[in-house]
C-alpha positions in Angstrom: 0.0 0.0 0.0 1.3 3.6 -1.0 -0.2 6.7 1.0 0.1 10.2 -0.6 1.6 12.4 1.5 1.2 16.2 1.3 4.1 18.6 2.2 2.6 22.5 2.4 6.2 23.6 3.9 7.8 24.0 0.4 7.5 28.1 -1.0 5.8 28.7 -4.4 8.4 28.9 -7.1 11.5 27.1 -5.0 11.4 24.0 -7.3 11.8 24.6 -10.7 10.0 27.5 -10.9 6.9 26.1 -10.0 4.6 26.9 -7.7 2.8 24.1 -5.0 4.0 21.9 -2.8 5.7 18.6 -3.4 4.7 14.9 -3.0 5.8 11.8 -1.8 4.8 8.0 -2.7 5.4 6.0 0.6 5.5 2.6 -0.3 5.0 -0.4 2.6 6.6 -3.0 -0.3 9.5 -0.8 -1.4 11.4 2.4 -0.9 10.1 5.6 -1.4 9.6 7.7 -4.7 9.4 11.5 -4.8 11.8 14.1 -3.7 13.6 12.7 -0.7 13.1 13.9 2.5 14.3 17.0 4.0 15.5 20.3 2.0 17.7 19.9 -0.5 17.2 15.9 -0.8 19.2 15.0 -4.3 18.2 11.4 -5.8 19.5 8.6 -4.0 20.5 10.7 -0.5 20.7 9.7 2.8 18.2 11.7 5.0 19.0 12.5 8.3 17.7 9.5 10.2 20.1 7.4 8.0 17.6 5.3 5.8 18.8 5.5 2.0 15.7 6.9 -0.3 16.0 6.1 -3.7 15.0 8.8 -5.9 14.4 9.6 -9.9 15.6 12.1 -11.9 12.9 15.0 -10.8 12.2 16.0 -14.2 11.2 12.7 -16.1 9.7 10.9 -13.1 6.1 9.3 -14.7 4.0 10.2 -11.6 5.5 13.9 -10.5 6.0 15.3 -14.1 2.5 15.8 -15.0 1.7 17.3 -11.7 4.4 20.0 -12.6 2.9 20.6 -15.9 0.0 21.1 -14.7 1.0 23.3 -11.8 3.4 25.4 -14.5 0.1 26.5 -16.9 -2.4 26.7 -13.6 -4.6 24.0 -14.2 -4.7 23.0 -10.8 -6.2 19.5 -9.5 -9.2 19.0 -7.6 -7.6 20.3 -3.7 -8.0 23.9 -5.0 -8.9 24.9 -1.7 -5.7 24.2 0.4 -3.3 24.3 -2.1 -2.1 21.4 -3.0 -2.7 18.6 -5.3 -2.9 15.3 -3.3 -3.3 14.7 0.7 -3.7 12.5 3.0 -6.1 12.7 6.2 -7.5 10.8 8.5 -9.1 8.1 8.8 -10.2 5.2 6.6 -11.7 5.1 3.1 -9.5 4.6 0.1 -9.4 6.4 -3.3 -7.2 5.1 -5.7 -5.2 7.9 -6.7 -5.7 7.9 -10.5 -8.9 10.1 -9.6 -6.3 12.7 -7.9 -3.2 12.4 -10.6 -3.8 13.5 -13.6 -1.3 11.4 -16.2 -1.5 8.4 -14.4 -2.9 5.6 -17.1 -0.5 6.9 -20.0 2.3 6.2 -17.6 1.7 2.7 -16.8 3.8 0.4 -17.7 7.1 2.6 -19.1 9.2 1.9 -16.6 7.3 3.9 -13.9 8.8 2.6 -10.3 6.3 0.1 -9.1 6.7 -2.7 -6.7 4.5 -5.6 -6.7 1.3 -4.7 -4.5 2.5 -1.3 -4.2 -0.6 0.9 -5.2 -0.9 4.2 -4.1 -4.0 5.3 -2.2 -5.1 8.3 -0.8 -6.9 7.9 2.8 -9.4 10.4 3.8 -12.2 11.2 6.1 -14.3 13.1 3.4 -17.3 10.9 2.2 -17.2 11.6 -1.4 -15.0 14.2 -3.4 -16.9 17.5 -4.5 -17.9 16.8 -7.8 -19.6 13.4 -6.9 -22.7 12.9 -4.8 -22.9 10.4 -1.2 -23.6 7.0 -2.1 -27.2 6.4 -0.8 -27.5 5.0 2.6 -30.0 1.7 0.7 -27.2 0.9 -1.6 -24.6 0.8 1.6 -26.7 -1.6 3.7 -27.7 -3.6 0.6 -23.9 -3.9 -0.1 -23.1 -4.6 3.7 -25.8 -7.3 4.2 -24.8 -9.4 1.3 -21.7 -10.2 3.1 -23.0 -9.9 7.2 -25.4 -11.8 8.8 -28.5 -9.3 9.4 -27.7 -8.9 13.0 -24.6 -7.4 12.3 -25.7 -4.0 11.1 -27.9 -1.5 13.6 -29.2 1.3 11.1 -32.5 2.0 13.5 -31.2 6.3 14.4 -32.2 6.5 17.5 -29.7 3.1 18.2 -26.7 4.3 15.9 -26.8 7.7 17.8 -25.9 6.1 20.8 -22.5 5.2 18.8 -21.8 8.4 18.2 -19.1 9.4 20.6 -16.6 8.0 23.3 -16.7 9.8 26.5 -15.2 12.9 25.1 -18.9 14.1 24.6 -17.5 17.5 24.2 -15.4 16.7 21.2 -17.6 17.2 17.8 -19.1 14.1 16.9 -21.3 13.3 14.1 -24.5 10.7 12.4 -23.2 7.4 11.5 -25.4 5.9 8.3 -25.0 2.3 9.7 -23.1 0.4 12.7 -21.8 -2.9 12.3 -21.0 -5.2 14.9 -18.7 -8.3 13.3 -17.5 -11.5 14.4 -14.7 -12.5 12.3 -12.0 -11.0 10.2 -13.7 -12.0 6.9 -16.8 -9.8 8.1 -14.4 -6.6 8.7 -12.6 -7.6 5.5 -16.3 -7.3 3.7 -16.7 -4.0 5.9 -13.5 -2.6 4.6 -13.7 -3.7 1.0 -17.3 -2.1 1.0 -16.5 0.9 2.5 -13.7 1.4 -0.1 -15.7 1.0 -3.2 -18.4 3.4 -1.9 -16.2 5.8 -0.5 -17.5 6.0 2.8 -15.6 6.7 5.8 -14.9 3.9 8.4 -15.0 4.8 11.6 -13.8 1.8 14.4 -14.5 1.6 18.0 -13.8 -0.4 21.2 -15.8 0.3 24.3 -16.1 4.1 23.5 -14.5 4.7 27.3 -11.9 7.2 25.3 -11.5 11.0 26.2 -9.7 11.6 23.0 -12.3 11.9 20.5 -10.7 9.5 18.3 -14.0 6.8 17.9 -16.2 9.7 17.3 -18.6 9.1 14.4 -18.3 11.4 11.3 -21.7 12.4 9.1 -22.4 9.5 6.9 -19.7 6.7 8.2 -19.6 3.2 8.6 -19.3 3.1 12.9 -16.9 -0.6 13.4 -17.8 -1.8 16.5 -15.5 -4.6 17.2 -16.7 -5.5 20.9 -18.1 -8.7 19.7 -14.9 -10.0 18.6 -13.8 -10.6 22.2 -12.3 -13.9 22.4 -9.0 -14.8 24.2 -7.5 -17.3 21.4 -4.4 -18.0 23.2 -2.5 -17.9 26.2 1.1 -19.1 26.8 2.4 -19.6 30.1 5.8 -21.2 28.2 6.4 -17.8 25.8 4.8 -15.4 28.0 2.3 -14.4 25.8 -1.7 -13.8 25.0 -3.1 -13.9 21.3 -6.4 -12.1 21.6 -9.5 -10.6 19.5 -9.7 -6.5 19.8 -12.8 -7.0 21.8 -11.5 -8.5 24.5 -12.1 -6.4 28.1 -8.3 -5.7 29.8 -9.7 -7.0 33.3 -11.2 -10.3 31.8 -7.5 -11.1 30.5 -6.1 -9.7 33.4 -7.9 -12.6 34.9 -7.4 -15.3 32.9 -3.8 -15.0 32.6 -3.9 -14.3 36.5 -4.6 -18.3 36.5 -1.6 -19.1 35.0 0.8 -17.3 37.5 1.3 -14.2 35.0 0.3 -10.5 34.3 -0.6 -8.2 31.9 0.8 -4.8 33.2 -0.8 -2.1 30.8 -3.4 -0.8 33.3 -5.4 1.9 32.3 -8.1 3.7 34.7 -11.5 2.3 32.6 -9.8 -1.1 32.6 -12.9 -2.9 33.7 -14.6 -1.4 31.0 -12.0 -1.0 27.7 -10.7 -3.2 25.2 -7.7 -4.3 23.8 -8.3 -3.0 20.7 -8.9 0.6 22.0 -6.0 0.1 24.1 -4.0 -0.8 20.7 -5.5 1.6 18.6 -5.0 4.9 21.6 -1.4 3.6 22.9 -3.0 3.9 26.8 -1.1 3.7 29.4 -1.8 3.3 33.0 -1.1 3.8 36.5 1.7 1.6 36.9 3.2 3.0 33.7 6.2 4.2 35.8 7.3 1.0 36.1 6.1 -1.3 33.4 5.9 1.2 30.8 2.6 1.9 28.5 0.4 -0.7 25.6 2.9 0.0 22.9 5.5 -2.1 25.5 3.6 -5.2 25.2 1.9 -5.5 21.4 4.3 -8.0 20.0 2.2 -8.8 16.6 -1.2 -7.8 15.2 -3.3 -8.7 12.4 -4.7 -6.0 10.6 -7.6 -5.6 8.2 -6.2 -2.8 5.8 -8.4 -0.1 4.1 -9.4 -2.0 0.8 -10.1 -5.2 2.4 -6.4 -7.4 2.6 -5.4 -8.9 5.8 -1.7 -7.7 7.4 0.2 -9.4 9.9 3.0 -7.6 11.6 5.6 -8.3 14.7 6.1 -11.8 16.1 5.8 -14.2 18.9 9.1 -14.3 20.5 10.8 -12.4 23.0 13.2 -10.8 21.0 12.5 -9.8 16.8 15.3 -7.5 15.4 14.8 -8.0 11.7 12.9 -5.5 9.5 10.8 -2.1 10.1 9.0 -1.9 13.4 5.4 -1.9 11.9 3.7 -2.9 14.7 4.7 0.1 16.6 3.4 1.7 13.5 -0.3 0.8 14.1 -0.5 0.8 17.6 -1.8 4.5 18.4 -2.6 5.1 15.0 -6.5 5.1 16.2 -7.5 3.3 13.3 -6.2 5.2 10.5 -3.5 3.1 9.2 -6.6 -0.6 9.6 -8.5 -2.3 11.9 -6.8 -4.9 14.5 -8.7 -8.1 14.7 -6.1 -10.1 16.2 -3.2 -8.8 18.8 -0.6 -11.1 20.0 0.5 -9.5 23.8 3.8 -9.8 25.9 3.2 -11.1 29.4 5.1 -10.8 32.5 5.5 -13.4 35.8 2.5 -11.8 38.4 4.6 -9.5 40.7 4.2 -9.9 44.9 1.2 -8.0 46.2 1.8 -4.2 46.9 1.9 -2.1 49.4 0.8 1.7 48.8 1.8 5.0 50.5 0.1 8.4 50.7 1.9 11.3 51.7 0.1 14.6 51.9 2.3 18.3 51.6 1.2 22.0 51.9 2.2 22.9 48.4 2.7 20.8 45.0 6.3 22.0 44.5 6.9 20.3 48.0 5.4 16.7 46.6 7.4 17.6 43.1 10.4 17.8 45.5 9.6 14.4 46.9 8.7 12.7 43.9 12.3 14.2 42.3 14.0 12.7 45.6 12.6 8.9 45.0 13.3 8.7 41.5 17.1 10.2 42.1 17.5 7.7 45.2 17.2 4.7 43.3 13.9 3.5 43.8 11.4 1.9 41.5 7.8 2.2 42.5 5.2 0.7 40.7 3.1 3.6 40.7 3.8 6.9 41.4 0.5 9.4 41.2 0.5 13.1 42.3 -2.7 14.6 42.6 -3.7 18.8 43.8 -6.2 20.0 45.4 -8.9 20.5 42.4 -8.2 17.0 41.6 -8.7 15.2 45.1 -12.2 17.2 45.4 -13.3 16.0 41.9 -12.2 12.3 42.4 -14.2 12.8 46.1 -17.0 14.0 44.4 -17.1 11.7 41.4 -16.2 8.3 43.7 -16.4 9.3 46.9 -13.2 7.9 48.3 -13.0 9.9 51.3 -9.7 11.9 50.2 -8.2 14.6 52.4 -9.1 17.4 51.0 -7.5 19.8 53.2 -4.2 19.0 51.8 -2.7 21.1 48.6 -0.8 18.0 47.3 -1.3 14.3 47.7 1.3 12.0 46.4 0.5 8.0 46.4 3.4 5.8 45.9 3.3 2.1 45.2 5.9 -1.1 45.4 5.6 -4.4 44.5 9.3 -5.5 45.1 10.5 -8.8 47.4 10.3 -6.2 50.0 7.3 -3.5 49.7 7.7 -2.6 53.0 11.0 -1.0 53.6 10.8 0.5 50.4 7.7 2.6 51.6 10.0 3.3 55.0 12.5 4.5 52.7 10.3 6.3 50.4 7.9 7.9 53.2 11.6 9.7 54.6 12.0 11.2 51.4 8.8 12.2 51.6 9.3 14.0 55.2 12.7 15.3 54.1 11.0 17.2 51.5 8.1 18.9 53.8 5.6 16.1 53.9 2.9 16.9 56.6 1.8 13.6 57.1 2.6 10.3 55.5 0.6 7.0 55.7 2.3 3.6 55.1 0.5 0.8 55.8 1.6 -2.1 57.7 -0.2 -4.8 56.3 -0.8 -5.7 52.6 -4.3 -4.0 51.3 -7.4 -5.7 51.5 -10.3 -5.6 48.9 -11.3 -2.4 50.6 -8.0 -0.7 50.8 -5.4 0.6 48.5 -5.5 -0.9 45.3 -3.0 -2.0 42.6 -5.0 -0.4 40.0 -6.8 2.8 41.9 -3.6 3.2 44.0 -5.8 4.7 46.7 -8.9 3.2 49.0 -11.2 1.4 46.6 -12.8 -1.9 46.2 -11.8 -2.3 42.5 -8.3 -3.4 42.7 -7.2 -5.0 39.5 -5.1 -7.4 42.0 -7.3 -8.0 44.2 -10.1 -8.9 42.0 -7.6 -11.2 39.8 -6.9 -13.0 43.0 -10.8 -13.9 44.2 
């Protein structure tokens, strides 16, 4: 797959003497073609980051050359409006870019750089292109049906509404034309492959627990709901790993691999509530974070359903993989604008001892900034590490009702789940006091059910831990 890439940096008139900007064929099966990146870029440089780009001559290249021609006598493409030719946005359907590049068929096939299965695309949010009208909502069902069973697609309004948003409800959001809900990768392949011959937008979701935005519906869209596909395929107490559906809810497989004596560390605060895939597709992170590091630390492969319908695998199953570009990192916080995970094979770690937690409250923030400066200096590794003001203890009190001081200006919880949790929390709690702490909690036994949890890292009866171990 090629995406067209737009670059609006370049002045009028700085390359040959014509005006507009400059593009770039990225190519998944094969080096780039177009100028190479970075000012200046002759054919066949070296760009900064050190990967050779191969480049033709500027003036005879099959693709480029017509785009100057046309640019030199002002017959400008389609993009009138912002200036430049070809672009791409986000996310999902696919136009082939002979709709965009004018020159295109009288090129093929003299010696134009191709590479097997290499065809350029242009992915964009827009429904339909200005000259052409929406396809008609009848024809899209018609078309989705004859490859879904009929319980797959929701098109009653008042129920595809409801899919409108994530929790970011005050991020723009707008009217899906259908939501489908499949159960295999063949029925997202059908989805994709639809959505690309009828231009329309392809929107995918998880749990819709986000405060990003990013699974908010556009006007017209296909809404890819892929909480039925929520199957744990695999788990691997010998390689350490989980092979999963994107549907899957992090605290059930927090729990199932909890049976085998292992852990799945990304952690993030709806995690009784999201999904892998949005976890995948939004790179969360998580409370113990500062210790175990975020998603993108634990996606070893995925399978990915790609805009026009083919099926992608990426990464691998082993502990270490060296060889080749690093496309799994690639899709994971790409939100669904590169293709839709259906299949995400996960890194596991041994279950660590239970935790202890500490709370420490100051008179002022840059005190508890002080402290939290003095534990990471001294050596220690917490397993979380939360600082929360004033504004934020009252919310979380009024929201949960957790019974949080809020008298104090600064509370700072601190977590370890070493050999030895509690003369790490000794340690940590006179830091804590050296730095102006006005009181500082440690407990002396491990939490119970009702205490501080793994997850919350402050009194709740949702620990992550805890629950795992009922």
């Amino acid at each position: 797959m090629c995406l067209v890439i737009r670059d609006e940096r370049r002045q009028r008139g700085q390359r040959d003497g014509h005006p507009g900007p400059t593009a770039a064929f990225a190519c998944a099966t094969g080096p780039a073609i177009g100028p190479a990146a970075g000012a200046g870029g002759a054919a066949g440089s070296r760009p900064a980051g050190g990967s050779s780009i191969s480049t033709p001559p500027r003036t005879k290249h099959p693709v480029i050359a017509p785009i100057r021609a046309r640019l030199a006598t002002g017959d400008r493409p389609r993009s009138e409006g912002n200036g430049c030719c070809c672009s791409i946005s986000m996310p999902l359907t696919v136009r082939q870019y002979e709709d965009h590049i004018p020159g295109h068929e009288e090129h093929r096939g003299r010696g134009s750089h191709r590479w097997p299965g290499c065809e350029p695309v242009i992915m964009s949010r827009s429904e339909t292109s200005p000259d052409e009208d929406p396809p008609a909502t009848g024809n899209l069902v018609d078309r989705l049906l004859s490859g879904l069973p009929a319980e797959a697609l929701l098109t009653d309004p008042d129920v595809t509404a409801s899919y409108a948003n994530d929790m970011a409800s005050f991020c723009a959001a707008g009217t899906p034309a259908v939501v489908v809900l499949p159960r295999t990768v063949e029925q997202v392949q059908h989805v994709m492959r639809t959505a690309t011959e009828l231009r329309v937008p392809v929107v995918p979701q998880g749990a819709r627990t986000g405060l990003s935005g990013a699974a908010n519906a556009s006007d017209g869209c296909i809404v890819l709901s892929l909480t039925k596909m929520d199957h744990i395929l695999e788990i691997s107490p010998v390689d350490r790993i989980a092979v999963v559906e994107p549907g899957v809810i992090n605290a059930t497989l927090s729990r199932a691999v909890g049976e085998h004596g292992l852990y799945y560390p990304p952690d993030p605060s709806s995690w009784e509530m999201c999904t892998i895939g949005g976890n995948i597709g939004t790179a969360s992170g998580g409370l113990c974070c500062v210790k175990y590091g975020v998603t993108a630390e634990y996606v070893l492969g995925l399978d990915v359903v790609l805009a026009d319908g083919r099926l992608m695998s990426t990464g691998r199953r082993t502990a270490k993989g060296v060889a080749g570009y690093d496309l799994t990192r690639l899709f994971v916080g790409s939100e669904g604008s590169l293709g839709i995970v259906v299949r995400a094979t996960l890194a596991l770690r041994p279950q660590p001892p239970q935790q202890l937690v500490l709370a420490a409250e100051f008179a002022s923030t840059a005190a508890a900034c002080d402290a939290v400066c003095r534990i990471m200096a001294g050596g220690h590794v917490p397993s979380l590490l939360e600082l929360m003001d004033r504004t934020t203890v009252k919310a979380v009190n009024a929201m949960a009702h957790m019974g949080l001081p809020e008298t104090t200006e600064a509370l700072l919880l601190a977590a370890f789940d070493t050999l030895d949790p509690a003369a790490d929390l000794a340690a940590v709690g006179a830091l804590c006091e050296a730095a102006g702490a006005t009181q500082v909690v440690p407990p002396t036994t491990p939490p119970s059910p009702n205490s501080c949890s793994r997850r919350g890292g402050c009194p709740s009866p949702h620990s992550k831990r805890s629950r795992a171990r009922r």
